[in-house]
C-alpha atoms as one frame of an Amber mdcrd trajectory, in Angstrom:
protein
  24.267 -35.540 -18.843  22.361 -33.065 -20.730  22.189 -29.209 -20.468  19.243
 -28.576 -22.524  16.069 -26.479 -20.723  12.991 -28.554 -20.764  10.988 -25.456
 -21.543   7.681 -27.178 -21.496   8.451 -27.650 -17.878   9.518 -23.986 -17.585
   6.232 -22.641 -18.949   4.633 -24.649 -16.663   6.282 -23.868 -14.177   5.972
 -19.822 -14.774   2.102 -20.707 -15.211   1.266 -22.622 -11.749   3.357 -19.714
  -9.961   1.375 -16.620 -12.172  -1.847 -18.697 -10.862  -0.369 -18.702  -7.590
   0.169 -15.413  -7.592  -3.312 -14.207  -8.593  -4.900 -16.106  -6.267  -2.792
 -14.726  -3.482  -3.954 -10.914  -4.714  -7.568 -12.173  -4.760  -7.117 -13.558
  -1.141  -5.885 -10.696   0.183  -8.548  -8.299  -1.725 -11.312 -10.344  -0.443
  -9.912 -10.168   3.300  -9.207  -6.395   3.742 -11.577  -4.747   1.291 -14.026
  -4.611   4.446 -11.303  -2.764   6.399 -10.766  -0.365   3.450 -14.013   0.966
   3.362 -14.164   1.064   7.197 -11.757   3.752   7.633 -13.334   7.023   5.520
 -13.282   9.576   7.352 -16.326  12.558   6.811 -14.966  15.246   4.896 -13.340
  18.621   6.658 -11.621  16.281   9.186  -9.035  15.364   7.278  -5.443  17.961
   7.117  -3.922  17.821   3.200  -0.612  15.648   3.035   0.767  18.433   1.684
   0.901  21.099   4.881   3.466  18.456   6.230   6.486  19.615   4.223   5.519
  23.045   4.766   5.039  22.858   8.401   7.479  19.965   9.559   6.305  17.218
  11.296   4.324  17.539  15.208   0.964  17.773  15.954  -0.711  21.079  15.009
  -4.274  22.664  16.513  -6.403  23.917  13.241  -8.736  26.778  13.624 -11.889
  24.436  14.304 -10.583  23.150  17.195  -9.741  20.163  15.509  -6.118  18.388
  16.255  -3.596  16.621  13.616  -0.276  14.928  13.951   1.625  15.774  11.038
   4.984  13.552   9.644   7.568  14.227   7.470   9.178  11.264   5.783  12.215
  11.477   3.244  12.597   8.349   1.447  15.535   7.243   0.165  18.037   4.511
  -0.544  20.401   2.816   1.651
């Protein structure tokens, strides 16, 4: 019994799963690009990312009347 690698069957093996993979990206570009552009929102109703690590997470009244929940998040490993 052999231990050689039939590298021919590697490569094409490494090919059908890169072709796989592309497709799979293409799929799932094609099925929630609609959604993407679904969900702008006009501009001044939106509160920066940023104001959350200043102001901790909750929900927060702005001047205009307007309402925003606010989250912190601190990733990190496990």
């Amino acid at each position: 019994m052999s231990d050689a690698i039939d590298y021919r069957t590697l490569i094409a093996r490494i090919g059908r799963a890169a072709l796989n993979c592309a497709y799979a990206i293409s799929v799932g570009i094609a099925l929630f690009a609609p959604s993407l552009h679904a969900q702008t929102v006009p501009e001044g109703e939106v509160m920066h990312w940023g104001y959350a690590s200043f102001f901790g997470s909750g929900w927060y009244t702005i001047a205009d009347g307007g309402e925003v929940y606010s989250m912190r998040v601190r990733p990190g490993w496990t």
